[in-house]
C-alpha positions, 0 to 999 in steps of 0.5 A: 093785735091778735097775731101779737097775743099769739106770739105772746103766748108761744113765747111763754110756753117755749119759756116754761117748756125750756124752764122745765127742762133746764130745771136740776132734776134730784131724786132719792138714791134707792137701793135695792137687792144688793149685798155688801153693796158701798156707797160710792158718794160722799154726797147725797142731796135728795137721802137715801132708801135701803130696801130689800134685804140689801147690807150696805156700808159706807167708806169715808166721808159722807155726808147726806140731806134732804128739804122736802117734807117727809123725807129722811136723809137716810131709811133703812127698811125690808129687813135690810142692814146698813153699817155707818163708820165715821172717824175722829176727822171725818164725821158723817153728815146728816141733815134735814129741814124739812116737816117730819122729815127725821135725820135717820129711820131703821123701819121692819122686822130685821132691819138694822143700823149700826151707825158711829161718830155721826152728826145729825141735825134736823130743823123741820116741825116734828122731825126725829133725829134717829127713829126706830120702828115696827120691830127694827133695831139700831146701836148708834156710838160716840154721836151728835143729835140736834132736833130743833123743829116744833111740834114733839121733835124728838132726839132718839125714838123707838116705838113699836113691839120688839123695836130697841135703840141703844145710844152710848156716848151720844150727845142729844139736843132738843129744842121747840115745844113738846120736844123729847131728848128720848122717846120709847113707846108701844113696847120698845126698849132703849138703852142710853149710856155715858150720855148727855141729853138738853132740852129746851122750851115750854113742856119738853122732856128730856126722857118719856116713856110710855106704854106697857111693856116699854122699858128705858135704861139710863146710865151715867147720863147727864139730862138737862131741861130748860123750860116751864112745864119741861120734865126731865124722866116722865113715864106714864101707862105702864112703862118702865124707866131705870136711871142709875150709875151716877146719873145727874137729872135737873130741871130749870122753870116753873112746874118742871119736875125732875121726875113725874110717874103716873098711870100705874108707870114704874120708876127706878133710880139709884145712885143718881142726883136729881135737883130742880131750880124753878117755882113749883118743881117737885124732884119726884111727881107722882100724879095720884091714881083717877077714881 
């Protein structure tokens, strides 16, 4: 009886000993310290970290993910500049699921992302599609952006003094609780042009901005919210949003104004439309000051 426990438990620890080393092992394709470096693959399953003041580019198809929590599929960090070309038939790929996981980060004073025709889903709890942070900076044209994970997802985002996005000709998605179409806050500055923002479920916003010195520039864009309690413009402490040039702004559910502007925010809109459909939604909401 005892030499048969014994040989049940070699048996099990050669199983697991085997098991660990058949296992596919991933892990992140890190770049570092490299100049007009190419990514040589048109597929990445675990992302991909840009450090190191390295400038890369891609050619071709390319298509990158990650599952795994806090992981992006694409960071680009350490004053490094990443340039991403698609084309009409051959869009670049990037996915994510899993929890705060975003799709595309530019993080550090002079790094940069210039990034086209892109298709960028993420799925994950409180997971961005394209983030700018801590001053870095990122133009994105002609894209796809879909954040469908609970928790403040956002499509596009910028915080951070001297951090700046600029989208044109994007097509953002949000959906969950708390989901934003475009985030700016602690002093960054985002320009969307030509572009289409939807929002949907319970307190969404298509566009939030806040924080002084926080500025947010809207032209020719076309932001749809469904949700009750979803706003399509909201800014609050001090920041600044300028929506014009034919833009369109509607709102579906009850409480969900077109625009709402409290602490001491600055709203400007010209030569837009703003409507609203559902119960108690106002087209401009202005929350009166606290005494």
């Amino acid at each position: 009886m005892q030499y048969q426990k014994i040989a049940k438990q070699i048996i099990r620890r050669f199983a697991l000993a085997f098991w660990m080393q058949t296992e596919p092992v991933f892990s992140i394709e890190t770049i570092e310290n490299k100049k007009n470096y190419i990514l040589d693959k048109e597929t990445y399953n675990e992302g991909i970290d840009i450090k190191g003041q390295s400038t890369v580019e891609n050619q071709g198809a390319l298509s990158v993910s990650t599952s795994s929590k806090k992981t992006p599929a694409i960071k680009v960090n350490e004053g490094s500049t990443l340039t991403l070309k698609g084309s009409d038939n051959k869009w670049i790929n990037v996915t994510t699921s899993g929890e705060k996981s975003s799709g595309l980060i530019a993080s550090g004073t002079g790094t940069e992302i210039t990034a086209n025709k892109m298709d960028i889903t993420t799925t994950g709890k409180g997971s961005d599609g394209v983030k700018a942070e801590y001053n870095a900076g990122i133009i994105i044209n002609e894209s796809k952006i879909t954040s469908e994970g609970e928790g403040f997802s956002k499509g596009v985002w910028a915080t951070g003094k001297q951090s700046n996005l600029i989208g044109n000709y994007l097509k953002i998605k949000v959906k969950g609780k708390e989901a934003r179409g475009v985030s700016a806050q602690s002093g960054a500055s985002v320009m969307i042009n030509g572009s289409v923002i939807r929002g949907e479920g319970e307190d969404v916003n298509g566009i939030l901005a806040s924080d002084k010195n926080t500025n947010v520039e809207g032209n020719n864009l076309t932001v749809e919210v469904k949700g009750q309690e979803g706003h399509g413009v909201r800014a609050y402490r001090e920041a600044t949003v300028n929506i014009q040039n034919n833009s369109v702004i509607r709102t579906h559910g009850a409480f969900s104004h077109a625009a709402m502007l409290f602490d001491k925010a600055t709203l400007n809109i010209s030569d837009s439309h703003l409507k609203t459909t559902g119960a108690d939604s106002a087209i401009l909401y202005i929350d009166p000051p606290k005494k």
